[in-house]
C-alpha positions in Angstrom: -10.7 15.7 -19.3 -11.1 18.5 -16.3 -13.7 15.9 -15.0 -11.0 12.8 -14.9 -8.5 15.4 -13.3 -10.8 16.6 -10.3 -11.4 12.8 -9.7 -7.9 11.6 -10.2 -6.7 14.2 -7.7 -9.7 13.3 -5.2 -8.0 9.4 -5.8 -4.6 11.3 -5.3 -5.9 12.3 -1.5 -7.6 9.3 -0.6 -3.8 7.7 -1.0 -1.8 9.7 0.8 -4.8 9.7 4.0 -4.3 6.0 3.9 -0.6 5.7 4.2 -0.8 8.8 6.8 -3.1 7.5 9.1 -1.5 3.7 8.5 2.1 4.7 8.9 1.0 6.9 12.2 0.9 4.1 14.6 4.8 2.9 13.0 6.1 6.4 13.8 4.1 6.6 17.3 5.1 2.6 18.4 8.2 3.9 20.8 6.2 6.4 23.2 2.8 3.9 22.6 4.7 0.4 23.2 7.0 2.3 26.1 3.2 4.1 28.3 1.4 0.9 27.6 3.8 -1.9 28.3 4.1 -4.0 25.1 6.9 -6.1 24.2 8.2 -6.1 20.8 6.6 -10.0 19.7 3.3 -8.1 21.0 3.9 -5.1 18.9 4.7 -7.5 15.9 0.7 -8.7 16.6 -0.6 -5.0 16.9 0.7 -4.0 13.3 0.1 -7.5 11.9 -3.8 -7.4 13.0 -4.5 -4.3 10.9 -2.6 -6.3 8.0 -4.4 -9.1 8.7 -7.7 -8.1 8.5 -7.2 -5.8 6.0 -6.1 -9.0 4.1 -9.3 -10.7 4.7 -11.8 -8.4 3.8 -9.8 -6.8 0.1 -11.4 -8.9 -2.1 -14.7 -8.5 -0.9 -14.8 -4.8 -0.4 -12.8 -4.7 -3.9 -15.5 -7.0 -5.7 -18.6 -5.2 -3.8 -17.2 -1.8 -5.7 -17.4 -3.4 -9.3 -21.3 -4.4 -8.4 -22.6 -1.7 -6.5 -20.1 1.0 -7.7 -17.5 2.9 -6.0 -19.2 6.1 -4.8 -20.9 4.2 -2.1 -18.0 2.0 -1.2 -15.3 4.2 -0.8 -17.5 6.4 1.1 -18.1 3.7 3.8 -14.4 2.5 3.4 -13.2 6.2 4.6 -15.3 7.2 7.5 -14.9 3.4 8.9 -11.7 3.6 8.8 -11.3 7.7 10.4 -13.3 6.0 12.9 -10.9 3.8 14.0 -8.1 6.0 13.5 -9.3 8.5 15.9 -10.3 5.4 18.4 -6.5 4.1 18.1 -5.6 7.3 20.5 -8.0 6.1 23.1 -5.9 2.7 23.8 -5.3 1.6 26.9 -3.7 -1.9 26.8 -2.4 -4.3 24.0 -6.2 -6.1 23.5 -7.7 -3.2 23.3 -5.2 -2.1 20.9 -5.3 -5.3 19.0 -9.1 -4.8 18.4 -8.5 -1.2 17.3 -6.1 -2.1 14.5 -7.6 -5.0 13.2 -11.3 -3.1 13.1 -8.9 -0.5 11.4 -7.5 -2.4 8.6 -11.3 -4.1 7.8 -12.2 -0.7 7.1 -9.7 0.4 5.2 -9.5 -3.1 3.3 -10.5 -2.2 -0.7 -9.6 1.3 -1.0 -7.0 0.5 -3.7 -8.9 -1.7 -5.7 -11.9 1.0 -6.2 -10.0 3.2 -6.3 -8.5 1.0 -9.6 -11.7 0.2 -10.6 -12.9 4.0 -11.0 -9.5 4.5 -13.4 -10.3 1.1 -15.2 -14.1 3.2 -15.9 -12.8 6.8 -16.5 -9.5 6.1 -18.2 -8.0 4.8 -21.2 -5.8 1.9 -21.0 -2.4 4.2 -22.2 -2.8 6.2 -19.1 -3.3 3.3 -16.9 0.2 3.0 -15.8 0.3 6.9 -15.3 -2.7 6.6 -13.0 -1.4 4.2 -10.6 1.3 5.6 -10.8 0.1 8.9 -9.1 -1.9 7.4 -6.8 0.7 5.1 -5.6 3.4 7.8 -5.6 0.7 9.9 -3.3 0.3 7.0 -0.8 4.3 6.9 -0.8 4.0 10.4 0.6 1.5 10.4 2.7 4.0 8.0 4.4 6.5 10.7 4.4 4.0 12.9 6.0 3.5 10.4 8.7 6.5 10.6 10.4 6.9 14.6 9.5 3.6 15.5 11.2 3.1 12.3 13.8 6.6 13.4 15.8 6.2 17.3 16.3 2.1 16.3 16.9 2.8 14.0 19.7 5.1 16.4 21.1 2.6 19.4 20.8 -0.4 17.1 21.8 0.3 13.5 23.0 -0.2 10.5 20.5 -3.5 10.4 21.3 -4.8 13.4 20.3 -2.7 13.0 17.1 -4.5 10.1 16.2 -7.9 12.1 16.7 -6.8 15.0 14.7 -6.1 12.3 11.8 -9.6 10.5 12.2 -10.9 14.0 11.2 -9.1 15.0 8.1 -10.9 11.4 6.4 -14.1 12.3 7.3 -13.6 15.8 5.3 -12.4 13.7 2.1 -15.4 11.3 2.3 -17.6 14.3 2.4 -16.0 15.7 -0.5 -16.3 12.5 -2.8 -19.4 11.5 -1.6 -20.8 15.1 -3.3 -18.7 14.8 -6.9 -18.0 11.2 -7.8 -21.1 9.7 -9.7 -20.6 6.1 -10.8 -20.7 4.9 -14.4 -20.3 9.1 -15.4 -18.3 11.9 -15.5 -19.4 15.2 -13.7 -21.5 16.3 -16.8 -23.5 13.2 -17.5 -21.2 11.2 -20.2 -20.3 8.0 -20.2 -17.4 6.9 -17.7 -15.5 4.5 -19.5 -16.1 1.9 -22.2 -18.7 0.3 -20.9 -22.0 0.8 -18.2 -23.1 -1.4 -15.5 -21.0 -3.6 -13.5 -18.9 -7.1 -14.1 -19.6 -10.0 -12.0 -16.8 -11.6 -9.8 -15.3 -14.5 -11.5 -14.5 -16.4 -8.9 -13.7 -19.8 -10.5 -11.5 -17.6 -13.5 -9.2 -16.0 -10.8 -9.2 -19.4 -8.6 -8.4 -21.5 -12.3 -5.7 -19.1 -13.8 -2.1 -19.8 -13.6 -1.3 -16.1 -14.1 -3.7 -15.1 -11.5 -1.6 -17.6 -8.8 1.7 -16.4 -10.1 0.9 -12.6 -9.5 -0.3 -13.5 -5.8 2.7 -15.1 -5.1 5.1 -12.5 -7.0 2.9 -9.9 -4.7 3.1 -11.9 -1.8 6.6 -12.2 -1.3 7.1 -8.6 -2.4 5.3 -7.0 0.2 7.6 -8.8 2.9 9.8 -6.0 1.5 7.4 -2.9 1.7 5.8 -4.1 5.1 9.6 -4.3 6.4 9.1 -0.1 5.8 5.3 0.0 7.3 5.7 -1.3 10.0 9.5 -1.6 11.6 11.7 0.8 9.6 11.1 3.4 12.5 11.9 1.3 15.1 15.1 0.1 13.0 16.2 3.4 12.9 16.1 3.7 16.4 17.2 0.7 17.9 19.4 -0.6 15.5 20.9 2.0 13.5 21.2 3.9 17.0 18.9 7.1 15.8 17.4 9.8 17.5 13.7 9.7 18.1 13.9 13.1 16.3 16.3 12.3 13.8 13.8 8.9 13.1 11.5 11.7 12.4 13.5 13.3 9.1 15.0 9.8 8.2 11.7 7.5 8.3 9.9 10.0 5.4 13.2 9.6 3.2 12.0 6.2 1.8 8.7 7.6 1.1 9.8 10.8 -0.8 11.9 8.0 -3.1 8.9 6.0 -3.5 7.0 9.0 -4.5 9.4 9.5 -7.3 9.8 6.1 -8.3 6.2 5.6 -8.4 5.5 8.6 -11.0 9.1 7.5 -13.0 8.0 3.6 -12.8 4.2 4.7 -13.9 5.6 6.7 -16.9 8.1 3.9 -17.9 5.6 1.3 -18.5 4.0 3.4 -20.4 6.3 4.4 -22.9 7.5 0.9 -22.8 4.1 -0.5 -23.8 3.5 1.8 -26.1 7.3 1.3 -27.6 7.9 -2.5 -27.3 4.1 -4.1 -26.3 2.5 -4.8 -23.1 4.6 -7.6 -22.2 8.2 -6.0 -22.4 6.7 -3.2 -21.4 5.5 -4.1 -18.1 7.5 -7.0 -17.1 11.2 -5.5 -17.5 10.7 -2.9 -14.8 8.6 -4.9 -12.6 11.1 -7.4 -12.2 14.7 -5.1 -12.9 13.3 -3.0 -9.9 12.7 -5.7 -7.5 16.1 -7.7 -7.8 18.3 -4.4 -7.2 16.1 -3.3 -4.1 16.7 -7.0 -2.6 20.6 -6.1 -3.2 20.1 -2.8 -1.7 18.5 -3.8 1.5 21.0 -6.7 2.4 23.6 -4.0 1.8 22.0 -1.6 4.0 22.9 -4.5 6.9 26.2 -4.4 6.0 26.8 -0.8 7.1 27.0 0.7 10.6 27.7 4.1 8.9 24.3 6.7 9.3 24.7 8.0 5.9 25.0 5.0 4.2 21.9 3.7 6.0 20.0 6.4 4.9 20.7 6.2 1.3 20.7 2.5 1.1 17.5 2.1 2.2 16.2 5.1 0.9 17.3 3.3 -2.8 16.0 0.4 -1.2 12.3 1.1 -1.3 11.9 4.0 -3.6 13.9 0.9 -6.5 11.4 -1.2 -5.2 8.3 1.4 -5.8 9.0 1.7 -9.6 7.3 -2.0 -9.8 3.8 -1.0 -7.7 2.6 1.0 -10.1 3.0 -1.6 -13.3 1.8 -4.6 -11.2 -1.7 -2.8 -10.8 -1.6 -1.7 -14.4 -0.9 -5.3 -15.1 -4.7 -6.3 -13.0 -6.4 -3.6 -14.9 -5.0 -5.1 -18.2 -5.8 -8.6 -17.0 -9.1 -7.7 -15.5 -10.8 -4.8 -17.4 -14.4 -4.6 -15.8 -13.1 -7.0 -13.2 -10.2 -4.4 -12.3 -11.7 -4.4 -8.6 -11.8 -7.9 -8.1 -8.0 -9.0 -9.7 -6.8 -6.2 -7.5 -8.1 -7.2 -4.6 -6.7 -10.7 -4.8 -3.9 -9.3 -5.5 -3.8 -7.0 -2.7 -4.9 -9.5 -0.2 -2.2 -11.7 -0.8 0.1 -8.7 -0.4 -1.2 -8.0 2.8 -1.5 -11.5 4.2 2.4 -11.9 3.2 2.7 -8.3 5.1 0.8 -9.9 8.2 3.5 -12.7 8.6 6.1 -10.4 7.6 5.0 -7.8 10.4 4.7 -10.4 13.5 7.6 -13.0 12.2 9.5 -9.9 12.3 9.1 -9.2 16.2 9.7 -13.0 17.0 13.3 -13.1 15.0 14.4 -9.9 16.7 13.3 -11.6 20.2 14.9 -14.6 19.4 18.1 -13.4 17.8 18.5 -9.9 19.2 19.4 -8.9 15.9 17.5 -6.9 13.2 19.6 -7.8 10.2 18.6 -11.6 10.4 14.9 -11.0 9.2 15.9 -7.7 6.9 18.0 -10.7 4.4 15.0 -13.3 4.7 13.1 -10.4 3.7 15.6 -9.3 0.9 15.7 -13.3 -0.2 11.7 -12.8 -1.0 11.6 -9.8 -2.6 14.6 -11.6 -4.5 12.2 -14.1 -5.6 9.0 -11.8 -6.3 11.8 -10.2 -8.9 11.6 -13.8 -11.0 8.1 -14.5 -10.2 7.4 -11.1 -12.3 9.4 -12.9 -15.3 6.3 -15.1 -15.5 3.5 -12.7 -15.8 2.0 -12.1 -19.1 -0.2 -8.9 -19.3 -1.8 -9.7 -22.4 -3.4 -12.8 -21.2 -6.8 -11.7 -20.1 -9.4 -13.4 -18.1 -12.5 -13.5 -19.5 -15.3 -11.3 -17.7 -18.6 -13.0 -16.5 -21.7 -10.5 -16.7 
């Protein structure tokens, strides 16, 4: 048990580094697109190619993790991307940029699903939920953190330097896991899991299930509503909801710190669910309950000019929307069991692809219309429709694993 803890909380601080370092550039985008010139359709394309990429290469770097193991891959997946974190401050025009961030996001691409696969291996399937449920509520607040430390660095240092001083702190954690984690067993030598060795991809089972297509849609119209927070709340704040750069700073972490609770209630939910009603009730009736009120939530936090409102509305808005994230990854590790890697990272992917065209469509609507409230309600129609997509997952349908 003290074993599963250490590497839990090691899991714990790889998710809040990759929301930190991911959210940075969000919190930095008014001083970095004001000194280097970029318009706000261009700035769409620098947050959409980390998206993008990091799209492309989930399910590889996800499926790699369940063959080789994940102490080697989430090592790599760490000091690529501190690499590219730290070369983000050394910018100097909106190509360059653009080839930072999308280098960026194919580093990053499959920390979540190892990061599943190593609690698919070293815990039991009631604490599954739980699991992801930390580790999601942890990334949640390393966003909170981004805008917390990113505004008084930049002040102290320049966004530059802030974005070195960021690159550093993952090289330390890769260090640190790359010396405890052993795959397939705990730190004294036992078994790891239920099983040794490592599942093949099935490729043609995730391509040929129903379920499998109807979480990748469900996920893919969801994250329209979470990238909407990545990538342009900040700017919102400021441009829309008429914000202080240094009041963005206080009111850009509030989402976060509500998706860090909703994340640990939403985890512990399912759980108790599961264990009180089955594994269908039990994961489908939050997943979905939690989607359709967030979609409310954000059109209503369009409606409102007044600060306060705005602050709690969308506050609700995303940490509502957070008590699903941690049951839809419980729902791939109870789908995909040694495959946990692999039904993650489709699912992932298509979250990501869905944020890339969430992220640049966003910066084209706002040129075009002047208005940020147009693409906030065709994002709140999405997440709208991720809320019945989740209706039609069943979590006790497996797919069969291929050794």
């Amino acid at each position: 048990m003290k074993n599963r803890n250490v590497t839990l909380l090691l899991l714990v601080a790889l998710a809040m580094l990759t929301f930190l370092d991911r959210i940075a550039i969000s919190v930095a985008g008014p001083r970095m697109q004001a000194e280097l010139g970029i318009s706000p359709e261009r700035w769409g394309w620098v947050l959409g190619a980390f998206v993008l990429a990091y799209g492309l290469f989930e399910i590889p770097t996800g499926a790699l993790g369940d063959r080789m193991g994940q102490r080697s891959v989430l090592t790599r997946i760490v000091l690529w991307w501190s690499g590219f974190t730290a070369l983000t401050g050394l910018a100097t025009g909106f190509r360059g940029l653009l080839l930072t961030r999308f280098l960026f996001g194919a580093g990053e691409a499959g920390a979540y699903p190892n990061a599943s696969g190593v609690i698919a291996r070293w815990f039991p399937v009631r604490e599954h939920a739980r699991c992801q449920g930390f580790i999601w509520a942890a990334s949640r607040f390393g966003g909170a953190l981004a805008p917390l430390l990113v505004v008084p660095l930049q002040t102290a240092v320049g966004w530059r330097a802030a974005f070195g001083i960021l690159g550093a702190v993952g090289v330390l954690w890769a260090v640190v896991w790359r010396l405890w984690y052993r795959d397939g067993t705990d730190a004294d030598g036992a078994v790891a899991g239920a099983k040794k060795g490592h599942a093949s991809l099935p490729w043609r089972v995730l391509a040929a299930s129903p379920q499998m297509r109807t979480i990748v849609a469900m996920y893919w119209c969801y994250a329209w509503g979470s990238w909407f927070f990545f990538a342009w709340f900040p700017t919102y704040l400021v441009k829309s909801a008429g914000f202080t750069e240094k009041q963005m700073g206080v009111i850009a972490a509030l989402p976060f710190l509500m998706g860090t609770l909703g994340n640990l209630v939403g985890g512990t939910i399912s759980d108790r669910l599961v264990a009180r009603w089955g594994l269908r009730l039990g994961r489908v009736a939050p997943g979905s309950l939690s989607l359709a009120v967030s979609a409310g939530l954000l059109v209503a936090m369009t409606m409102t000019r007044d600060k306060t409102a705005i602050v709690i509305l969308s506050s609700l808005g995303f940490g509502v929307a957070d008590l699903m994230l941690p049951v839809a990854w419980a729902i791939c590790l109870d789908i995909g069991r040694e495959s946990a890697g692999a039904v993650t990272g489709t699912m992932n992917t298509a979250g990501q692809l869905g944020g890339f065209v969430c992220s640049v469509t966003f910066g084209y609507i706002v040129q075009a219309t002047g208005s940020y409230s147009v693409p906030v309600w065709i994002i709140s129609a999405l997440v709208l429709v991720a809320a019945f997509l989740f209706t039609r997952i069943d979590p006790e349908v497996r797919l069969p694993v291929l050794h």
